[in-house]
Structures are given as structure tokens and as C-alpha cells.
TORPA-4810 file (N, C-alpha, C, O; in nm, 3 decimals):
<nodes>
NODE_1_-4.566_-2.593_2.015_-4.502_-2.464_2.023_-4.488_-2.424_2.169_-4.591_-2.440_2.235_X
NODE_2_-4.368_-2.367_2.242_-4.315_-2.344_2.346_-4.378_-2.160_2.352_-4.355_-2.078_2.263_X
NODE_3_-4.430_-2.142_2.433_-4.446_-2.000_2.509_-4.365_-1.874_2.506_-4.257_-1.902_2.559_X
NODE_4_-4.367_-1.768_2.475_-4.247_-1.683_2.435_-4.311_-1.588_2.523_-4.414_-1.522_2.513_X
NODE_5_-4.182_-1.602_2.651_-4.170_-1.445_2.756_-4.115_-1.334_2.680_-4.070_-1.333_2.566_X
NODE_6_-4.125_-1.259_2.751_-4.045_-1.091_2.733_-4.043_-1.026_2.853_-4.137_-1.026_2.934_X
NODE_7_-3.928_-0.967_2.867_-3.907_-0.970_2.947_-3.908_-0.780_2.966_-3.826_-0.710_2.906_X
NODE_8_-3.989_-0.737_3.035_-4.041_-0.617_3.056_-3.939_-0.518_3.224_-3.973_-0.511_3.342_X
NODE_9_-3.863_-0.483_3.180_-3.764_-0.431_3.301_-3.877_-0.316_3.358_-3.887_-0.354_3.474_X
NODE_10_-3.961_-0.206_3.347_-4.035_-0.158_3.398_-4.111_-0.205_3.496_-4.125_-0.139_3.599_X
NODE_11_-4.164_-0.306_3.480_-4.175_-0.393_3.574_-4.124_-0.453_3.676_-4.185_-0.499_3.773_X
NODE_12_-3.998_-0.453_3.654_-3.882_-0.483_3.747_-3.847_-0.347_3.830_-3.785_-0.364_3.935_X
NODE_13_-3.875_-0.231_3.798_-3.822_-0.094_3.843_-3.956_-0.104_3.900_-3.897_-0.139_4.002_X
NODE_14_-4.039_-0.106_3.922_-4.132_-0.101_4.030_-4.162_-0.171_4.137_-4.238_-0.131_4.225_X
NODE_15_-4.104_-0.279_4.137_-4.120_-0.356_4.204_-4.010_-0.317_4.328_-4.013_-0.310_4.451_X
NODE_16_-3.910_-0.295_4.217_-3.762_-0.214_4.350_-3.751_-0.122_4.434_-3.791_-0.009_4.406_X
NODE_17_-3.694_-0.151_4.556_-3.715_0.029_4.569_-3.562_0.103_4.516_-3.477_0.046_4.448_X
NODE_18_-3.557_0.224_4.560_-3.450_0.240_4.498_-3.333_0.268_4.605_-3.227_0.330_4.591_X
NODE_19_-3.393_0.195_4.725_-3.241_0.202_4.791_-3.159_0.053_4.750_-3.044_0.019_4.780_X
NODE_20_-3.249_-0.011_4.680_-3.160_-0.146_4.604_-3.108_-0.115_4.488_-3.010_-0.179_4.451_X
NODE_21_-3.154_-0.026_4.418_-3.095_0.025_4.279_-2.930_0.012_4.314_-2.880_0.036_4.424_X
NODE_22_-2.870_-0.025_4.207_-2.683_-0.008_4.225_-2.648_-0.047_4.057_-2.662_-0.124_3.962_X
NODE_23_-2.573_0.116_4.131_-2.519_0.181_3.992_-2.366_0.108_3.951_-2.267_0.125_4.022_X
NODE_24_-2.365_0.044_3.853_-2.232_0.009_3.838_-2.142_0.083_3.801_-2.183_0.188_3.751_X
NODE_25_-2.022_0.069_3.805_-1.936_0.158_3.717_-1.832_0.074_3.606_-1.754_-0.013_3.644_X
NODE_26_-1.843_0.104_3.509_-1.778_0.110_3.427_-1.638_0.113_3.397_-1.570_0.215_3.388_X
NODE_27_-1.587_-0.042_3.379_-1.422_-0.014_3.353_-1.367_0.086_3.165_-1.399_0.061_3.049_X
NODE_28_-1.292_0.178_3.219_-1.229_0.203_3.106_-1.150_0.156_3.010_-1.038_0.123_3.051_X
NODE_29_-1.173_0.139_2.878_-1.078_0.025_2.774_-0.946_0.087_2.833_-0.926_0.208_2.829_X
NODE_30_-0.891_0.030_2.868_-0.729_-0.017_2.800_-0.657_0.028_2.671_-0.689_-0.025_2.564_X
NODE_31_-0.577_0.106_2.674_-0.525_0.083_2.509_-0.392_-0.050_2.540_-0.327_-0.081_2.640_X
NODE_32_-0.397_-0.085_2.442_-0.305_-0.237_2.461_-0.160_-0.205_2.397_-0.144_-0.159_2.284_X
NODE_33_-0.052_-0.238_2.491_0.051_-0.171_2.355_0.091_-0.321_2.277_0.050_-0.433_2.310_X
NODE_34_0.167_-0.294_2.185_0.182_-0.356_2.090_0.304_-0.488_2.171_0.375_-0.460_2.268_X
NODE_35_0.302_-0.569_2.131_0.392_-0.720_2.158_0.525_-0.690_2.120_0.561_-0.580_2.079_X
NODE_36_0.610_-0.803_2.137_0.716_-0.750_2.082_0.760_-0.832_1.971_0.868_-0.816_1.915_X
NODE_37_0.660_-0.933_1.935_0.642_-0.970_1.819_0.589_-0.931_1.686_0.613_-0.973_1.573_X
NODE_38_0.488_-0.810_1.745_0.434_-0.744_1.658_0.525_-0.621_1.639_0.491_-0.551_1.543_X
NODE_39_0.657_-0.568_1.724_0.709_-0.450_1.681_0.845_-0.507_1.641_0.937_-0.426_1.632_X
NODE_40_0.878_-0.686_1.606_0.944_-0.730_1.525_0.915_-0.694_1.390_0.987_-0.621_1.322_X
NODE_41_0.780_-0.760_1.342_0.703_-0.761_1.237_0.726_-0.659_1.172_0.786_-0.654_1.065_X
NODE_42_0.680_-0.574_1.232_0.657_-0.370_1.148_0.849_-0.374_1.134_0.908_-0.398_1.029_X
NODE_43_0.913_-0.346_1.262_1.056_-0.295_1.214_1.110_-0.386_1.087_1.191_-0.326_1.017_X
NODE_44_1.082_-0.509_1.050_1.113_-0.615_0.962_1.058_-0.571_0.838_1.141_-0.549_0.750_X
NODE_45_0.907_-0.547_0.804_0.863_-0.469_0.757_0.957_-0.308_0.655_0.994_-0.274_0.542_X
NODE_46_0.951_-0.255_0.813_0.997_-0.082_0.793_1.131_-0.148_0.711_1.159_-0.076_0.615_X
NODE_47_1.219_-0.261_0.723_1.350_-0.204_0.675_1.295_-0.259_0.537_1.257_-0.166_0.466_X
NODE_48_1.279_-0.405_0.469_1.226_-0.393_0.364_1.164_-0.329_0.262_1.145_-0.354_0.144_X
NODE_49_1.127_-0.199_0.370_1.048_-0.128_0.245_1.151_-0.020_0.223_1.141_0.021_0.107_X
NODE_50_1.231_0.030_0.280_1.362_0.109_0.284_1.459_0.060_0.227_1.550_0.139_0.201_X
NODE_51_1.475_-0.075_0.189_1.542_-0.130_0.096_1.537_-0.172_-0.015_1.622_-0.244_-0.066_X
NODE_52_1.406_-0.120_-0.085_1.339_-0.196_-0.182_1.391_-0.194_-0.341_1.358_-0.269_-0.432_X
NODE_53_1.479_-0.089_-0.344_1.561_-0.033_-0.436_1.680_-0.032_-0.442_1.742_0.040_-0.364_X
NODE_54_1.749_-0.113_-0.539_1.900_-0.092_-0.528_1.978_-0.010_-0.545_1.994_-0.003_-0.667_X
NODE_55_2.054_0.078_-0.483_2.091_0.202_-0.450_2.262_0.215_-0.623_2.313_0.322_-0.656_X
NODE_56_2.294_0.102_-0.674_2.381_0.082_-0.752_2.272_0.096_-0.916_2.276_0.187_-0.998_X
NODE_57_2.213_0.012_-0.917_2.144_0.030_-1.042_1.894_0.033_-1.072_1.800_0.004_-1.146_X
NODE_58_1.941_0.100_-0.929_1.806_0.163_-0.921_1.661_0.052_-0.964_1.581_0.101_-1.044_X
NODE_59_1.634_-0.078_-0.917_1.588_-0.163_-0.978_1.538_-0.194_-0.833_1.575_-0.149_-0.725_X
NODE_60_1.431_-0.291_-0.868_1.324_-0.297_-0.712_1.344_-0.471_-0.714_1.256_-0.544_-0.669_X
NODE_61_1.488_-0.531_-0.780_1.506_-0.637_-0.803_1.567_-0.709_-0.676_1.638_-0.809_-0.688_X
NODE_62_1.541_-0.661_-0.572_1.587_-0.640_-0.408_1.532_-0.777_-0.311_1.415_-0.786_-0.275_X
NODE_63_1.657_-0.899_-0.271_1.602_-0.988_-0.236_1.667_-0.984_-0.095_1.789_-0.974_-0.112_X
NODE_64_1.633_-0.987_0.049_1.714_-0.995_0.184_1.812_-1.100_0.187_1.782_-1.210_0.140_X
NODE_65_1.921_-1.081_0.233_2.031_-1.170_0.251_2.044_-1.220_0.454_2.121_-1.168_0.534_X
NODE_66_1.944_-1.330_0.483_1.958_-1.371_0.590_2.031_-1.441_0.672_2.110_-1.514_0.613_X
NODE_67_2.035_-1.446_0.774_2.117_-1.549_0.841_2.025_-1.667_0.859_1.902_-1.677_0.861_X
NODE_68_2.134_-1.760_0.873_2.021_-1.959_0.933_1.975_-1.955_1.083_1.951_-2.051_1.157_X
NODE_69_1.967_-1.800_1.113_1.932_-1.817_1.284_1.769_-1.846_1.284_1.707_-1.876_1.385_X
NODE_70_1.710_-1.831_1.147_1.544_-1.867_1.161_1.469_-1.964_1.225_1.547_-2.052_1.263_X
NODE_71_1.373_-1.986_1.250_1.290_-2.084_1.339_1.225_-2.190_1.274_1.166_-2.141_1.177_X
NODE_72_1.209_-2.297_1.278_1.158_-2.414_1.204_1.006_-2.460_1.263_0.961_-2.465_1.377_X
NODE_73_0.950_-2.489_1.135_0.780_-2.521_1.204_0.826_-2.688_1.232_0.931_-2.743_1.200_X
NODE_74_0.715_-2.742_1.300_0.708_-2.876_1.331_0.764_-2.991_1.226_0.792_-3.104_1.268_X
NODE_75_0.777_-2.961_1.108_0.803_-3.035_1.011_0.978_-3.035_0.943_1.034_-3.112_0.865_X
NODE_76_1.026_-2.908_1.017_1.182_-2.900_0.973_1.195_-2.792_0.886_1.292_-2.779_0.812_X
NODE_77_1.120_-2.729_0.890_1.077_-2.641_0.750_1.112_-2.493_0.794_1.063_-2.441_0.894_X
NODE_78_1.204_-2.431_0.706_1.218_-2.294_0.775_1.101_-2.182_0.787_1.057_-2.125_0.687_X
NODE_79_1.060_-2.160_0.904_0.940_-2.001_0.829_1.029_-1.901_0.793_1.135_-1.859_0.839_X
NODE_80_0.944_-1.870_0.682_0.973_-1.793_0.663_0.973_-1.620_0.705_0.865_-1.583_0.750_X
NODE_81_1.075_-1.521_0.695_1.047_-1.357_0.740_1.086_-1.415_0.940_1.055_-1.334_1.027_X
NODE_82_1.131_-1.511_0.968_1.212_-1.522_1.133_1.320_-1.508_1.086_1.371_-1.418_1.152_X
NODE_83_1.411_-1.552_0.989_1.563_-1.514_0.996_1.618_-1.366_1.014_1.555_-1.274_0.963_X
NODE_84_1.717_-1.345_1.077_1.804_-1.196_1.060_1.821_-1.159_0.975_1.902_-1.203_0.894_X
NODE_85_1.765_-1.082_0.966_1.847_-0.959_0.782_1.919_-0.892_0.823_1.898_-0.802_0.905_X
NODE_86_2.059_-0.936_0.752_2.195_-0.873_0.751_2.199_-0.792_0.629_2.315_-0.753_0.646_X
NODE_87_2.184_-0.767_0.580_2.164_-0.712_0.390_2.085_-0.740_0.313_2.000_-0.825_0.339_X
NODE_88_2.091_-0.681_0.206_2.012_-0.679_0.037_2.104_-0.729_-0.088_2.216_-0.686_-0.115_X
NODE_89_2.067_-0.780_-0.123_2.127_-0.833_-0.228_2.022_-0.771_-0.377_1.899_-0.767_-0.374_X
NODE_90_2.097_-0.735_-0.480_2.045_-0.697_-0.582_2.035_-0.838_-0.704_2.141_-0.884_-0.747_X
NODE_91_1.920_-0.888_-0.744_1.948_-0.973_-0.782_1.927_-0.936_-0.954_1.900_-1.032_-1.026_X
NODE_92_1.938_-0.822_-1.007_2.004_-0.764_-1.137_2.122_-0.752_-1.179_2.178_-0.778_-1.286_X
NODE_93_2.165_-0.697_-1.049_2.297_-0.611_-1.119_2.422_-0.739_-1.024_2.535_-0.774_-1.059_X
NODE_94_2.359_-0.771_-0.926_2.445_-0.878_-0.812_2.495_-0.771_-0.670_2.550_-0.829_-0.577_X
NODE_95_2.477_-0.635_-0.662_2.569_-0.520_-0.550_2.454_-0.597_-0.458_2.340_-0.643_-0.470_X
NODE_96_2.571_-0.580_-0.345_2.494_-0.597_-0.206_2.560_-0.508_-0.063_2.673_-0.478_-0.024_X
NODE_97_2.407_-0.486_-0.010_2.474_-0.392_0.068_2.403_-0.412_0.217_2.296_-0.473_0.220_X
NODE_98_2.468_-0.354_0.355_2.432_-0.421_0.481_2.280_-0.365_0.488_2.238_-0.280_0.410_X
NODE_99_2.195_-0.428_0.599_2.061_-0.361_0.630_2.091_-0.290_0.731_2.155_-0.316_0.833_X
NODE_100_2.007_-0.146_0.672_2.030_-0.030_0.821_1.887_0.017_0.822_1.815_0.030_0.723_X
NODE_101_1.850_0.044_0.960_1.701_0.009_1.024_1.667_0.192_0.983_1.734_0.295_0.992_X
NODE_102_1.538_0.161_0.938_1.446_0.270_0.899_1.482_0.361_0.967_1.570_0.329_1.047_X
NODE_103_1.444_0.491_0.972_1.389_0.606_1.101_1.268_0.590_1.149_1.182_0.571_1.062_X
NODE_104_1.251_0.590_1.203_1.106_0.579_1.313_1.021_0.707_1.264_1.049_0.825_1.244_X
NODE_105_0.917_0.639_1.254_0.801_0.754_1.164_0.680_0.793_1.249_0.595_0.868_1.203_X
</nodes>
């Protein structure tokens, strides 16, 4: 079995004087603003949820109508939620209509 210190700072304050004492100061957090990947996300988000209803026959049967400008992972594979949403498509009734960006809340 190995020896177990502790380590007693009172001890250390006596030993000091206190023209060595030094006071640090303290950086203030940061608030971080948001990326502009992350205020992709939310506005992508915000319009989806503003579209969620088809405005012709009132049904939450509401699928985005994108463009092929989306981004491909390593494998060829589209990700998905990178393409442009140009519209909604109702996939009940078939009405489709353009995407227009939330109001800012």
C-alpha cells in the first residue's frame, strides 16, 4: 500500500507572506452566438413547422418539395434536411404550394 498525502493549503498560507499572495482575476463567460449552421437548422426547422398543414384540405399530410442542390456523405448518399425547400407538397389531396420563411419569434 502506497502513502496517502493531503494536501493542507493552511499550511501553505503561512508559510507565505502576503506580499507573494496574487490575486487572479477571472475571465468572464462569453455568450457564444449561434453558427450559421445552427441558424440554418432552426430557420429549416421554423419553416417546416409553418408548413405543416395543408392550407387546401387542412391535413398534416405535408411532405417538402426539394431541390438536388443537397450534400452527399462519403458513400454517395444524399443527407438528408441539406437540400433547398422550394415548397410543400400535400401528399392527400396532391396541392402544392411555394415555402415562405416563418416570422421571426
Amino acid at each position: 500500500m502506497g502513502t496517502l498525502r493531503l494536501f493542507s493549503p493552511d499550511a501553505l498560507v503561512d508559510q507565505a507572506d502576503d506580499s507573494e499572495v496574487a490575486i487572479l482575476p477571472l475571465r468572464r463567460p462569453t455568450v457564444r452566438s449561434r453558427s450559421t449552421d445552427q441558424l440554418r437548422i432552426l430557420n429549416r426547422a421554423r419553416m417546416r413547422f409553418a408548413n405543416r398543414i395543408c392550407p387546401c384540405c387542412c391535413r398534416a399530410a405535408v411532405a417538402p418539395v426539394e431541390l438536388k442542390d443537397c450534400e452527399y456523405d462519403r458513400c454517395g448518399r444524399e443527407i438528408p434536411g441539406t437540400g433547398t425547400v422550394v415548397g410543400f407538397s400535400c401528399e392527400r389531396c396532391g396541392h402544392e404550394w411555394p415555402a415562405h420563411r416563418p416570422e421571426a419569434v
